[in-house]
N, CA and C atoms of all chains as a GROMACS GRO file, in nm:
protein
  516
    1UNK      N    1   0.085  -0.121   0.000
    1UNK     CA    2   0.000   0.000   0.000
    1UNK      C    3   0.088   0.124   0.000
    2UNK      N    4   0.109   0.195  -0.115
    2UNK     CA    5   0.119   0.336  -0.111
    2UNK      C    6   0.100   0.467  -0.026
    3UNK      N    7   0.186   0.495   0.107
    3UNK     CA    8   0.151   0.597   0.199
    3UNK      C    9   0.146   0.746   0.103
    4UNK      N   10   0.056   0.796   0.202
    4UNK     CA   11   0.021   0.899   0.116
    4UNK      C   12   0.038   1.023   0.189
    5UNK      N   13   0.107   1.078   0.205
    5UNK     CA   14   0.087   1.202   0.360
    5UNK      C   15   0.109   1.336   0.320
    6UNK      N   16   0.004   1.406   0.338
    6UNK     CA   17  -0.017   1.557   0.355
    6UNK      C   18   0.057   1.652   0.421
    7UNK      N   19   0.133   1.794   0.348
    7UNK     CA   20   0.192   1.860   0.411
    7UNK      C   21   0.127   2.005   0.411
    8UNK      N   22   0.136   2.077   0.446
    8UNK     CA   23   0.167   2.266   0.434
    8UNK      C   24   0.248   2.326   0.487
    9UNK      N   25   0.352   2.341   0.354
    9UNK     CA   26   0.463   2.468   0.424
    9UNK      C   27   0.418   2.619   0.405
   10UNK      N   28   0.549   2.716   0.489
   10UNK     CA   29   0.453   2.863   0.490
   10UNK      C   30   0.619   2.928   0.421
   11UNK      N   31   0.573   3.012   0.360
   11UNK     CA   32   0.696   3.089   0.328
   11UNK      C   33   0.641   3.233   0.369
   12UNK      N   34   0.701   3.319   0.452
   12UNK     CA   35   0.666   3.473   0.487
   12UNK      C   36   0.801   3.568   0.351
   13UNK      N   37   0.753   3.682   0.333
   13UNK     CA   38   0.811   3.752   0.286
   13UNK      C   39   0.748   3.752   0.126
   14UNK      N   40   0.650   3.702   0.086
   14UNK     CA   41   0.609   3.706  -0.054
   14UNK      C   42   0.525   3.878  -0.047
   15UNK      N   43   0.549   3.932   0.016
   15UNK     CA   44   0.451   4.086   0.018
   15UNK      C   45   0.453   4.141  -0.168
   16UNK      N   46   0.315   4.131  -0.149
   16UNK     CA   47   0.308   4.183  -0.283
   16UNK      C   48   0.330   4.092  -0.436
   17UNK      N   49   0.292   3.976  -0.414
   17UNK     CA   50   0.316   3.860  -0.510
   17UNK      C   51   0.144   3.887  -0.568
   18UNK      N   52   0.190   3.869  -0.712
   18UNK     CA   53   0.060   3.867  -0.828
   18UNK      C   54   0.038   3.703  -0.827
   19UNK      N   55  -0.109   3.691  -0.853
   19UNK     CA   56  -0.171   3.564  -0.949
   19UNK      C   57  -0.091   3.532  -1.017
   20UNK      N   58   0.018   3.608  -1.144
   20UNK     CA   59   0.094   3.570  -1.231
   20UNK      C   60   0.277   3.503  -1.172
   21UNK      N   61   0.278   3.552  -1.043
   21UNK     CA   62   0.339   3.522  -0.977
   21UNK      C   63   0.362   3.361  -0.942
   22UNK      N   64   0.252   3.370  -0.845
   22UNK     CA   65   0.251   3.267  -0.778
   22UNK      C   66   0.177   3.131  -0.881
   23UNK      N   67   0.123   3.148  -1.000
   23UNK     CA   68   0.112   3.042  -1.132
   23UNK      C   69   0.274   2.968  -1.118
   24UNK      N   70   0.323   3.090  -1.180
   24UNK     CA   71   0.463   3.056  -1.216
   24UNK      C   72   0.523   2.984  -1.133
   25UNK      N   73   0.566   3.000  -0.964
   25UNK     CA   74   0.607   2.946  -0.880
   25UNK      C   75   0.570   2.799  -0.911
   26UNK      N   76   0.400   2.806  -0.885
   26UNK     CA   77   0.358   2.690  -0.848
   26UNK      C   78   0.397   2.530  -0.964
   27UNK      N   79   0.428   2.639  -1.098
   27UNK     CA   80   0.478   2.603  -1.234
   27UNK      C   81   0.604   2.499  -1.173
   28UNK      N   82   0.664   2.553  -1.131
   28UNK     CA   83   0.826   2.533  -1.114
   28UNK      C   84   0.809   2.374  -1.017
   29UNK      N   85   0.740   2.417  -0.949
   29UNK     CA   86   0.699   2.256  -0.801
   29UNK      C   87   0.658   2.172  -0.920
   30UNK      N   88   0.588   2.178  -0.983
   30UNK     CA   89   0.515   2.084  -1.101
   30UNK      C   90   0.644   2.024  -1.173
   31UNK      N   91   0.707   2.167  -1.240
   31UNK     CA   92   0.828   2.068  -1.290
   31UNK      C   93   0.910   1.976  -1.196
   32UNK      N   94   0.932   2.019  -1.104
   32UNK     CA   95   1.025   1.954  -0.975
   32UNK      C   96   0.943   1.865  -0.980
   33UNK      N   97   0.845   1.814  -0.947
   33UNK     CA   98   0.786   1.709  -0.902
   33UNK      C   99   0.757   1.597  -0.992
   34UNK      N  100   0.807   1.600  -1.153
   34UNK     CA  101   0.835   1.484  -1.226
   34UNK      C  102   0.897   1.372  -1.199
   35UNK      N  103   0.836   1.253  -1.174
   35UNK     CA  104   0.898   1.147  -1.188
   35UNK      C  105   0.966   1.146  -1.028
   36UNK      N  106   0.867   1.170  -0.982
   36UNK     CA  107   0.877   1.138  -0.827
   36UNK      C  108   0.730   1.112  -0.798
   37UNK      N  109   0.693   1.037  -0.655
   37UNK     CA  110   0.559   1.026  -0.578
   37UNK      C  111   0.517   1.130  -0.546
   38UNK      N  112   0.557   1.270  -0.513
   38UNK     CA  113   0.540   1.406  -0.461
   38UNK      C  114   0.418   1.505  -0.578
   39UNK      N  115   0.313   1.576  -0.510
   39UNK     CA  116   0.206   1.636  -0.568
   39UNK      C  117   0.212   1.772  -0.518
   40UNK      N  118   0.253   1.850  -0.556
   40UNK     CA  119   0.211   1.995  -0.477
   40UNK      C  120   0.086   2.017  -0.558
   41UNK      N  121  -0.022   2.079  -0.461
   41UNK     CA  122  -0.192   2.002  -0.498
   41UNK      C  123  -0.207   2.152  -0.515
   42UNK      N  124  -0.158   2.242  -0.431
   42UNK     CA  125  -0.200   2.378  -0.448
   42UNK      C  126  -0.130   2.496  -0.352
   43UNK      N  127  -0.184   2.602  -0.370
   43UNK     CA  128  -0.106   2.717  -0.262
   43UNK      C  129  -0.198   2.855  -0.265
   44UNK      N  130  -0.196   2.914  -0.188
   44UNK     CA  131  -0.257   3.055  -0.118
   44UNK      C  132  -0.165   3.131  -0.065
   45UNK      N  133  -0.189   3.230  -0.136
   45UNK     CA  134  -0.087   3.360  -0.087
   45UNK      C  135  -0.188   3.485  -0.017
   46UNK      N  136  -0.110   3.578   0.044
   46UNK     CA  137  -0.173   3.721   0.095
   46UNK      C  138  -0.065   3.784   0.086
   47UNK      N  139  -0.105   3.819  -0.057
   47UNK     CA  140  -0.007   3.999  -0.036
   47UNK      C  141   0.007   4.073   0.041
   48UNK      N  142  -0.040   4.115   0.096
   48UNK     CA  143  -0.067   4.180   0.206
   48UNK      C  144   0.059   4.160   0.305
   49UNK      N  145   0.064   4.048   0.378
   49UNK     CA  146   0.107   4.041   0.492
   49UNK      C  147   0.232   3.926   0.426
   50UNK      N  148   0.217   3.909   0.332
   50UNK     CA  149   0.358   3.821   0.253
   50UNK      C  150   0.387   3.643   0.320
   51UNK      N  151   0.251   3.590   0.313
   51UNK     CA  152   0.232   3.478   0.377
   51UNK      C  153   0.205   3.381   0.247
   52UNK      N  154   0.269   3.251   0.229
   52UNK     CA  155   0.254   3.191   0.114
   52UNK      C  156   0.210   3.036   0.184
   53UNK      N  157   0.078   2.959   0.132
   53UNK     CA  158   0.078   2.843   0.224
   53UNK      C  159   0.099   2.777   0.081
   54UNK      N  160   0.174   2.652   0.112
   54UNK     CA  161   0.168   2.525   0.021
   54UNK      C  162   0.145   2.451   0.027
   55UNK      N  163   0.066   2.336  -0.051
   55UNK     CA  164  -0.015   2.193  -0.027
   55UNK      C  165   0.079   2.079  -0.083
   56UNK      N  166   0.106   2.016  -0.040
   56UNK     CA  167   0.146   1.916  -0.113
   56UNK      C  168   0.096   1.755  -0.087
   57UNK      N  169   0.117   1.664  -0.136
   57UNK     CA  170   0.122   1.508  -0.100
   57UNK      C  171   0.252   1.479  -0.130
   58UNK      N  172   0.308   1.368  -0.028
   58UNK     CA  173   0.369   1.259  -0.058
   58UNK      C  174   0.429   1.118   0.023
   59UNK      N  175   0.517   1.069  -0.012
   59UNK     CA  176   0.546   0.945   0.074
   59UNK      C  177   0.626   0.978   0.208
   60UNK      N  178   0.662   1.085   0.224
   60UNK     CA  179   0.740   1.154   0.355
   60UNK      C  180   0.790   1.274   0.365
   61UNK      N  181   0.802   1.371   0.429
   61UNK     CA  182   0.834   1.495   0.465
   61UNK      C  183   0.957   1.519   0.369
   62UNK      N  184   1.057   1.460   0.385
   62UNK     CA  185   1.202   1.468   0.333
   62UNK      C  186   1.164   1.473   0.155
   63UNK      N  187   1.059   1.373   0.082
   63UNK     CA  188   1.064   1.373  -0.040
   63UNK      C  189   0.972   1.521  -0.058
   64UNK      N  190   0.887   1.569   0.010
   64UNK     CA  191   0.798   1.725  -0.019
   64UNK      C  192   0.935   1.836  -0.017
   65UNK      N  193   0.996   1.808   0.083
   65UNK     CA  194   1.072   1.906   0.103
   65UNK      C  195   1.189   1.914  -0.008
   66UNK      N  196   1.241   1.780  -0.067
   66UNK     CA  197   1.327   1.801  -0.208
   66UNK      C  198   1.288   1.844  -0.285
   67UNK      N  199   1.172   1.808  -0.380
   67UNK     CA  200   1.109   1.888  -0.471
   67UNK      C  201   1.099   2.024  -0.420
   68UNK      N  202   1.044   2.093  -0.320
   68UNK     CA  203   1.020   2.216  -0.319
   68UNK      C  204   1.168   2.291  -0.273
   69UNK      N  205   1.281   2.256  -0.249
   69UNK     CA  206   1.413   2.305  -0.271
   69UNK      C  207   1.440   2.306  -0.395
   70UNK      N  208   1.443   2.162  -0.448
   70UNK     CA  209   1.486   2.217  -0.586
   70UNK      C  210   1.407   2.316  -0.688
   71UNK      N  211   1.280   2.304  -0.651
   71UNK     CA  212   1.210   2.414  -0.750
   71UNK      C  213   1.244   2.584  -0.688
   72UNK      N  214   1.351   2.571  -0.588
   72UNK     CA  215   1.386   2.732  -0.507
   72UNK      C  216   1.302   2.807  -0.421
   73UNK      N  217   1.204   2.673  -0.376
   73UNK     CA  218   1.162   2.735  -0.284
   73UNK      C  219   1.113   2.674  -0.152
   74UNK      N  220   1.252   2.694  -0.056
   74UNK     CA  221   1.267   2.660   0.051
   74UNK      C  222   1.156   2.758   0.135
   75UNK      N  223   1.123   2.621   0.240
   75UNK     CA  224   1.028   2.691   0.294
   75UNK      C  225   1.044   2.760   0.451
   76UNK      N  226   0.995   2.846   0.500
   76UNK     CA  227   1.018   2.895   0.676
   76UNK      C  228   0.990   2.789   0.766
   77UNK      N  229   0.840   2.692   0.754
   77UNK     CA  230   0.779   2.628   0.837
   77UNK      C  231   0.697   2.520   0.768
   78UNK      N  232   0.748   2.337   0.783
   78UNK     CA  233   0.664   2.261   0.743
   78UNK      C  234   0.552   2.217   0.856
   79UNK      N  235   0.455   2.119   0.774
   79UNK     CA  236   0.354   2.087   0.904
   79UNK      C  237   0.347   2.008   0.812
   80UNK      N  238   0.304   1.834   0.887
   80UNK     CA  239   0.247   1.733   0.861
   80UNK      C  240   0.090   1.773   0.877
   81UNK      N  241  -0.018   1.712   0.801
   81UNK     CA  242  -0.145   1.718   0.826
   81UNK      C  243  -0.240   1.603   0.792
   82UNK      N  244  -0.207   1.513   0.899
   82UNK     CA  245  -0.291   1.377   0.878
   82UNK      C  246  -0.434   1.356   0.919
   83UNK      N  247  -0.463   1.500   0.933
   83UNK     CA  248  -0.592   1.504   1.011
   83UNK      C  249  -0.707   1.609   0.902
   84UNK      N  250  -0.785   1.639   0.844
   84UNK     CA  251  -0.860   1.678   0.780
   84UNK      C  252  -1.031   1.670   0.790
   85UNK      N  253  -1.082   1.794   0.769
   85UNK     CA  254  -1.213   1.798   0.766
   85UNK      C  255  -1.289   1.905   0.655
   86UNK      N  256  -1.353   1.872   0.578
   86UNK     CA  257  -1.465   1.941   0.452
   86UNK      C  258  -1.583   2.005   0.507
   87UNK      N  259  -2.349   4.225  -0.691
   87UNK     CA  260  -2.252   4.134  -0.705
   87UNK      C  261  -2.208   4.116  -0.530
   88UNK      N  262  -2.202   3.992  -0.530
   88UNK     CA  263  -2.170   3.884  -0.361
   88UNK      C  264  -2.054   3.883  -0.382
   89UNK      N  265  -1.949   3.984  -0.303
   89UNK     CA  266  -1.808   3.991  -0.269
   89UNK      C  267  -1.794   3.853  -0.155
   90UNK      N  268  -1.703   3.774  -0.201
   90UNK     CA  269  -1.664   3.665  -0.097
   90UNK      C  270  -1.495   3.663  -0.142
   91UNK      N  271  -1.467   3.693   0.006
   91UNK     CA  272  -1.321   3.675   0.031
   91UNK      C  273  -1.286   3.557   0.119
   92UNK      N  274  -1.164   3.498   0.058
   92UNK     CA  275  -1.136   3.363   0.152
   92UNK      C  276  -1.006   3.377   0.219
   93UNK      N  277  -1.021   3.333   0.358
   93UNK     CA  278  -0.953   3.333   0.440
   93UNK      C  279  -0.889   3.195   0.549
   94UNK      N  280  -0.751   3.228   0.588
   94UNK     CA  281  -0.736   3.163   0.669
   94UNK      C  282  -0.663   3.182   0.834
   95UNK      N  283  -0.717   3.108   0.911
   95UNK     CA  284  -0.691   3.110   1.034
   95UNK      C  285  -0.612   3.015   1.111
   96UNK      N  286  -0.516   3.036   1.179
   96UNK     CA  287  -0.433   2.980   1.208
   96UNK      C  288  -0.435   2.959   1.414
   97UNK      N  289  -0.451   2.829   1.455
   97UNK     CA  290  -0.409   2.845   1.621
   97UNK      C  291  -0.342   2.732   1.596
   98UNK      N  292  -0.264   2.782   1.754
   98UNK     CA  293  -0.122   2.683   1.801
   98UNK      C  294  -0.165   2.622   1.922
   99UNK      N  295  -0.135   2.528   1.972
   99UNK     CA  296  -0.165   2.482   2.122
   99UNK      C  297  -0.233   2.362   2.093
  100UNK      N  298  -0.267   2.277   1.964
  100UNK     CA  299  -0.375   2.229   1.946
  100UNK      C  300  -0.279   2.118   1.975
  101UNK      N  301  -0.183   2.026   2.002
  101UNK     CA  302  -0.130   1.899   2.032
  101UNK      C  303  -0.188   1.812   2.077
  102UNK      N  304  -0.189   1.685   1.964
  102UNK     CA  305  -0.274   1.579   2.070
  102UNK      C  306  -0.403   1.567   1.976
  103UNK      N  307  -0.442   1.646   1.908
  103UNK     CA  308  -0.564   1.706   1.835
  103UNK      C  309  -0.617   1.567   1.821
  104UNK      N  310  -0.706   1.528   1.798
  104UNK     CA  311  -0.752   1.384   1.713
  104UNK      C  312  -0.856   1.422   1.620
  105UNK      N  313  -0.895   1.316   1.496
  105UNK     CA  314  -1.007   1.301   1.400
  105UNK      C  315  -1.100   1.370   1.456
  106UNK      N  316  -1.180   1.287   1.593
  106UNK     CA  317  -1.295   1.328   1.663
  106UNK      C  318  -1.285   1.478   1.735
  107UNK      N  319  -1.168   1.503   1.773
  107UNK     CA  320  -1.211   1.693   1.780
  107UNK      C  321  -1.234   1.768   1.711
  108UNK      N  322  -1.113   1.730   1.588
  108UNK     CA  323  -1.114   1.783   1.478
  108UNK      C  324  -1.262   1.875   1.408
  109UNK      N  325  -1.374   1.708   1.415
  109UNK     CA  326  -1.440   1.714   1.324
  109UNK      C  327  -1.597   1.801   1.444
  110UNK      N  328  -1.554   1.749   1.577
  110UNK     CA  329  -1.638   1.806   1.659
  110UNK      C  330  -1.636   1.959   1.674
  111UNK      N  331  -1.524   2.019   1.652
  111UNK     CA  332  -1.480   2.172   1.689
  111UNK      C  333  -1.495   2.201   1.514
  112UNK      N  334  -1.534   2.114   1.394
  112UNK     CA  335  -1.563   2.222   1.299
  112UNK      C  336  -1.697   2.230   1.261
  113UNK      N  337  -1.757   2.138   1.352
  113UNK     CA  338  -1.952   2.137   1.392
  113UNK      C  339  -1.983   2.264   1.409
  114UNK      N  340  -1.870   2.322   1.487
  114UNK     CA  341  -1.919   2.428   1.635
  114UNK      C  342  -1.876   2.555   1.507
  115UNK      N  343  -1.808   2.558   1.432
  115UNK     CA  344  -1.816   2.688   1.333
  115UNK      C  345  -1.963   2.659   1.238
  116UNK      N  346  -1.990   2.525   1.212
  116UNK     CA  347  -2.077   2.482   1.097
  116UNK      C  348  -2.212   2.563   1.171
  117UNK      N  349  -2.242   2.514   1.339
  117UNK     CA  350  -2.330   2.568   1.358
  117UNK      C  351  -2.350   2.721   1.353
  118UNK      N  352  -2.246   2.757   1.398
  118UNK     CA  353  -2.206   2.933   1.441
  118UNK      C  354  -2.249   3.046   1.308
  119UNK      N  355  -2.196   2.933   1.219
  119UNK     CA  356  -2.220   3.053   1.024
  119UNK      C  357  -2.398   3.043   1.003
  120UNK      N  358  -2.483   2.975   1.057
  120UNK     CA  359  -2.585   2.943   1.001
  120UNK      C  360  -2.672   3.091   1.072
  121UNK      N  361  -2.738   3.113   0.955
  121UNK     CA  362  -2.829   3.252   0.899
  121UNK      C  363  -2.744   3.393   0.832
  122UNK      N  364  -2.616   3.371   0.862
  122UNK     CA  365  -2.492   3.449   0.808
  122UNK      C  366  -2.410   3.438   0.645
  123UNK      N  367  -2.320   3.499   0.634
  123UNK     CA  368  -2.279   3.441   0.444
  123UNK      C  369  -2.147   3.398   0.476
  124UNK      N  370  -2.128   3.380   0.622
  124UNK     CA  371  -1.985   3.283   0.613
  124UNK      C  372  -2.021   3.133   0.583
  125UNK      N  373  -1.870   3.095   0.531
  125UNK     CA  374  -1.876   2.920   0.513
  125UNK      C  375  -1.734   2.887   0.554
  126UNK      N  376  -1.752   2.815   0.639
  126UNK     CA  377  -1.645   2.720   0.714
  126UNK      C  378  -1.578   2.628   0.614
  127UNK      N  379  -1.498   2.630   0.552
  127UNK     CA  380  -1.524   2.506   0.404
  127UNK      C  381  -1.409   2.376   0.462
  128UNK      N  382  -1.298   2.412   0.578
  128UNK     CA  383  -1.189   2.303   0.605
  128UNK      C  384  -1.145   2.342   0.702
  129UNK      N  385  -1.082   2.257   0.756
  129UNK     CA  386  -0.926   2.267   0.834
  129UNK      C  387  -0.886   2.144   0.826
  130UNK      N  388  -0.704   2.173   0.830
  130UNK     CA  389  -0.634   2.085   0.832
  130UNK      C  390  -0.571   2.096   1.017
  131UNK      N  391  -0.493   1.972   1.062
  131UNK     CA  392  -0.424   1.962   1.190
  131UNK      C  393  -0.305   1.888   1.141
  132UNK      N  394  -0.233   1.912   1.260
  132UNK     CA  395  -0.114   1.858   1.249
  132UNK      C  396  -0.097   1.832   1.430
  133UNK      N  397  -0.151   1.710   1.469
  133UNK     CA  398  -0.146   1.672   1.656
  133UNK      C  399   0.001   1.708   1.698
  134UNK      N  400   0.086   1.705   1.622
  134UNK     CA  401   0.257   1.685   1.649
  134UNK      C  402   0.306   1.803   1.675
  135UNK      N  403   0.263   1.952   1.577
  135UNK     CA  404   0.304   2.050   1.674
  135UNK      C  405   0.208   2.122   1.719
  136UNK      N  406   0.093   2.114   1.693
  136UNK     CA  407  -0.032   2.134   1.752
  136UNK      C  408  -0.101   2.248   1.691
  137UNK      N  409  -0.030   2.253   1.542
  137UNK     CA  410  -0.150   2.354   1.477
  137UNK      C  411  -0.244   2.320   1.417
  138UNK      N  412  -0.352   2.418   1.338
  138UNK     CA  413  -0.459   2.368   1.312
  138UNK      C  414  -0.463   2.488   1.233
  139UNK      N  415  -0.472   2.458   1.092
  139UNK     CA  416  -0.525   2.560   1.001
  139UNK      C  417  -0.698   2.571   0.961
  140UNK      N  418  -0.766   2.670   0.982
  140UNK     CA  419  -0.900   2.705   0.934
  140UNK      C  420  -0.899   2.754   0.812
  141UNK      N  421  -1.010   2.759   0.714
  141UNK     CA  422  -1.023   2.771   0.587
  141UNK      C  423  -1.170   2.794   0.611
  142UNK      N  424  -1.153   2.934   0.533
  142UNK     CA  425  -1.339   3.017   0.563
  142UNK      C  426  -1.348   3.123   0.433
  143UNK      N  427  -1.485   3.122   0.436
  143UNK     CA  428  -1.547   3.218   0.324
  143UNK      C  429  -1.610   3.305   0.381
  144UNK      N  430  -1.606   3.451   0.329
  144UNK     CA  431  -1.754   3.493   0.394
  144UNK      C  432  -1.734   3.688   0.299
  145UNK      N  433  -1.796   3.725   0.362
  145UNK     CA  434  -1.805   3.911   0.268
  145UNK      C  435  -1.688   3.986   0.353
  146UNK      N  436  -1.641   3.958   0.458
  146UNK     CA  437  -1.533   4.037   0.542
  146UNK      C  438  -1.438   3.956   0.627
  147UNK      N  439  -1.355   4.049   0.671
  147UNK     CA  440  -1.292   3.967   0.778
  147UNK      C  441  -1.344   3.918   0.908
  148UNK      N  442  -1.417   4.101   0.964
  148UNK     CA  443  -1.460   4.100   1.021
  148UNK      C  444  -1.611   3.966   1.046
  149UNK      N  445  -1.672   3.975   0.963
  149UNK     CA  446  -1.749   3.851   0.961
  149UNK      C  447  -1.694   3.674   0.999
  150UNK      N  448  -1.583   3.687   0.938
  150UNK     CA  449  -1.589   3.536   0.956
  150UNK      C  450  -1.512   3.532   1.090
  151UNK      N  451  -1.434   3.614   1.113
  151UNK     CA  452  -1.388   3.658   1.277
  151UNK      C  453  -1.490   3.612   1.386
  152UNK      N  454  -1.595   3.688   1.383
  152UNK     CA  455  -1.732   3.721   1.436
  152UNK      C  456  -1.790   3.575   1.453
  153UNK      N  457  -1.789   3.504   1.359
  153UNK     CA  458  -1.842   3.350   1.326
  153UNK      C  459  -1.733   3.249   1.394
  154UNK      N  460  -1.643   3.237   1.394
  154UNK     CA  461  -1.559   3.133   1.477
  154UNK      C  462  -1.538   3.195   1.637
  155UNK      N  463  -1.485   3.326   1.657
  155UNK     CA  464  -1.490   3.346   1.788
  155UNK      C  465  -1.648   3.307   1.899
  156UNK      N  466  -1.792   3.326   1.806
  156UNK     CA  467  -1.867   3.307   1.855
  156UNK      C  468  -1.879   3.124   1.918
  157UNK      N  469  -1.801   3.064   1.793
  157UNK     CA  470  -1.772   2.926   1.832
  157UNK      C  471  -1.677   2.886   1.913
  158UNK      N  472  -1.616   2.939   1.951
  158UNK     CA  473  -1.547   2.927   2.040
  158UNK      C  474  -1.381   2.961   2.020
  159UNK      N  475  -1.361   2.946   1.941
  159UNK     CA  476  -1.230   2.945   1.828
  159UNK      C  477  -1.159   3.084   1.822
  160UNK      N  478  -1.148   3.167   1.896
  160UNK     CA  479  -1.072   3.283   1.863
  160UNK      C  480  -0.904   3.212   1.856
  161UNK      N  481  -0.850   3.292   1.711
  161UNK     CA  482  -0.739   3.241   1.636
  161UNK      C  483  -0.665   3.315   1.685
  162UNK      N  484  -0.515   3.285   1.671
  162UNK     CA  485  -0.352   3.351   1.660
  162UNK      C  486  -0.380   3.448   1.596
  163UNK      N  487  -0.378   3.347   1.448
  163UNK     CA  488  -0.384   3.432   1.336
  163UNK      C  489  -0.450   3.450   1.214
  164UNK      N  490  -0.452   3.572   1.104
  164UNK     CA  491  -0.563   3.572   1.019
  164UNK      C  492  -0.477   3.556   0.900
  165UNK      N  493  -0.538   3.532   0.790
  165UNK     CA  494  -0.494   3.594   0.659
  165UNK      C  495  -0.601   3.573   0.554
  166UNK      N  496  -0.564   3.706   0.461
  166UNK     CA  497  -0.681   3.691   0.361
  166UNK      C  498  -0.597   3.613   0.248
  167UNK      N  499  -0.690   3.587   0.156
  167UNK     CA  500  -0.601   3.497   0.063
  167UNK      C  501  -0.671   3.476  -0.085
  168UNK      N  502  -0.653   3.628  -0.134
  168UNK     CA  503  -0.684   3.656  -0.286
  168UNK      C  504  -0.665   3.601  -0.368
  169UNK      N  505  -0.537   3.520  -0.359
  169UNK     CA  506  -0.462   3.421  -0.483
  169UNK      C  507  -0.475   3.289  -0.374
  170UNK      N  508  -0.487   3.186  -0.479
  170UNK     CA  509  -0.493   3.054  -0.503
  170UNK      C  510  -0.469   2.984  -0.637
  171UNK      N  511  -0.384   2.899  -0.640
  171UNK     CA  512  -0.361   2.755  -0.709
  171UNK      C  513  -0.358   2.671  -0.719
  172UNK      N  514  -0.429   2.622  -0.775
  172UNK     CA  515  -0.453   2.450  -0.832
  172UNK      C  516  -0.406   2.351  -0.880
   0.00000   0.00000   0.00000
């Protein structure tokens, strides 16, 4: 069976990041994440206050966190999230 | 035109969290939004360092503020969150 585990990292300092921005970023995790188990599923930013959250899946903390180094963007703060509600 | 801004909320202290609080403490916003234009739509947890991200809709800040503190839930922290990716 295939583990599957949920993350969100936060990156502070994006103040002032566009839609066209953060596409692009999210562009870059996509490429990184070829030909690996790793999904960055999505992300939310606030200009404003320069807060970036990121979604990802994968088989362990260490494989979310390679892809999103190599795509350049190391993050401030990860969180596991095995717990969820809709 | 129905301005809806989405937001998220952030508390710490939550360690230990389980499924069943989880889903019991996002009853207590589900009930709290009803006759109002907020919507509670998620949260994620993480029991290990004990955060707990909220995920809400509504016409203000002030509103969806208004709607979780009434539930009991007054947060750390806020953020609005204009951009999103998929």
């Amino acid at each position: 069976m295939e583990v599957v585990m949920k993350f969100m990292d936060i990156h502070s300092g994006a103040k002032g990041i566009t839609k066209e921005m953060l596409e692009s970023e999210h562009q870059k995790d996509l490429n990184a994440q070829k030909g690996t188990d790793v999904k960055f599923t999505g992300a939310y930013a606030d200009p404003k206050s320069g807060k970036l959250f990121c979604l990802s899946e994968g088989p362990s903390l260490e494989a979310v966190k390679a892809v999103h180094d190599k795509a350049g963007h190391e993050a401030d703060e990860w969180y596991e999230l095995p717990l969820e509600v809709k």
